[in-house]
N, C-alpha and C positions, 0 to 999 in steps of 0.2 A: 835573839835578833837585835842589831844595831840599828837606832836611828839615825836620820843625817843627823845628828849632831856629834854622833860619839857617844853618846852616853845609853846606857843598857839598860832603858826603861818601860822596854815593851818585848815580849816573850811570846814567841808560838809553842803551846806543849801538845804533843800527840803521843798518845801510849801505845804507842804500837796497832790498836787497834781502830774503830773509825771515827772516835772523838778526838778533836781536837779544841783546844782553848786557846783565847787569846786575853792575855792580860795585858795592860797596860798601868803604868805604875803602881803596880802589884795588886792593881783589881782587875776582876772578872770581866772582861767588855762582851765577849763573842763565847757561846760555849756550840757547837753542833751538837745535831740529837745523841741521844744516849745509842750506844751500841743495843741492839734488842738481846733480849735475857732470852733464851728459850725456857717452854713452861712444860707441864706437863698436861696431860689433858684431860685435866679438871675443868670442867666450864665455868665460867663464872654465875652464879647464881643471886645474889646482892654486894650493896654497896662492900657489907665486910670483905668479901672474897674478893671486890676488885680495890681495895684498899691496898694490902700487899703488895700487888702489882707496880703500886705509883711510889714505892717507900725512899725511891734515891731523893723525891722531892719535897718528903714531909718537912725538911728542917735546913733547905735552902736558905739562904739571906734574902734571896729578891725571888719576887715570881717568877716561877719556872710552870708554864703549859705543857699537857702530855699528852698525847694520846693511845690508846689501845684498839690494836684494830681485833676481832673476834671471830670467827668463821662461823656457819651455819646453826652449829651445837653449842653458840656462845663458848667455845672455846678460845682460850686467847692465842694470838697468832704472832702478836709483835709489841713491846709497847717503847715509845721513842717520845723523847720532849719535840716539843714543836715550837716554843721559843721561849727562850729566857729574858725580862724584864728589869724591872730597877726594886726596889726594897716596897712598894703598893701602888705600883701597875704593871703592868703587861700588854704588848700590842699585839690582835688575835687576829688571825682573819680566817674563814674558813678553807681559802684554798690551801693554806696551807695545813689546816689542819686537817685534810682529807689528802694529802697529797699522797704518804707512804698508804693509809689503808685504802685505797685505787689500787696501787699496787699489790698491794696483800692479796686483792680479789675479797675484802673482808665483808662479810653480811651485815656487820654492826661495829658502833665502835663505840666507849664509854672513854669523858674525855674526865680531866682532874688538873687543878694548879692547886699551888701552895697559898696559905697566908704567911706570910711569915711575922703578920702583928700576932697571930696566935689565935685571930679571933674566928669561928666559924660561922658568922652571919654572911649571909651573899648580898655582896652589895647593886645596886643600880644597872654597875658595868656588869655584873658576872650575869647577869639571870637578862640582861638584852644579848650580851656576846653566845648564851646557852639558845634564847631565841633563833638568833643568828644560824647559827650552827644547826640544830633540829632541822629547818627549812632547808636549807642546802641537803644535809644528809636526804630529806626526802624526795629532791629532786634528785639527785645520785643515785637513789637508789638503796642506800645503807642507814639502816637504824642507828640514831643515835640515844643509844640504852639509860644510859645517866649523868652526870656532871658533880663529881666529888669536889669541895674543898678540901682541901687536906690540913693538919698539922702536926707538929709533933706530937701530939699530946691526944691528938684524934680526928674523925673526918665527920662531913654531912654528905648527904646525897641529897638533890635538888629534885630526884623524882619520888624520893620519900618523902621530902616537903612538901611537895604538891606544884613544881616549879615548871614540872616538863607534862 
């Protein structure tokens, strides 16, 4: 893509399929959610088994939020980012993070972001934005099952800590 100036310093890529990114001098500005992976129909049963599910995001640069939507038998149904952030924040809100599993028709959903400092303490924001979230899901109508950190290196879940 050209700017008005002439010069080629901002880029739309789409792989053909329904991600697209937009860089702007040769960083990340815009990514849309991730295409959904279909799974097989394992339920999910603890944090481990829905740790897998979030792995495009464990070693992101900047916060990247995700969601998984799950159907009755906590099977999973979909999982898609819901917005990608700067290198230690992220802006959440819940309508969007219930927007696709609405659609799913999903019974539950377990949400997850990245650290990308490495560290897996939940800070201030994460465990009011997890607050957040919980309330809405139960006005909606859909459980919200857990809230992973992720990193490279491993994950927490916020309902084994005692958070949800």
């Amino acid at each position: 893509m050209e700017t008005g100036n002439g010069a080629h310093d901002a880029a739309i890529v789409s792989s053909g399929s329904q991600k697209v990114e937009v860089f702007v001098g040769g960083a990340l500005v815009y990514a849309t959610r991730e295409p959904h992976t279909a799974f097989g129909g394992e339920p999910i049963r603890d944090a481990e088994d829905a740790s897998s599910h979030f792995a495009s995001i464990h070693a992101m640069p900047q916060e990247v939020f995700a969601v998984m939507s799950l159907n009755g038998a906590n099977e999973p149904i979909k999982t898609r980012w819901v917005t990608v952030g700067l290198l230690d924040c992220n802006q959440v809100h819940p309508r969007e993070v219930f927007a696709d599993p609405l659609m799913d028709r999903a019974a539950g959903i377990i949400v997850a972001h990245n650290h990308p400092s490495g560290t897996l303490e939940p800070s201030p924001e994460d465990l009011a934005i997890t607050n957040r979230i919980r309330k809405a899901g139960e006005i909606l109508g859909i459980k919200v099952l857990d809230h992973l950190i992720v990193t490279p290196t491993g994950h927490i879940s916020l309902k084994q800590r005692g958070h949800m």
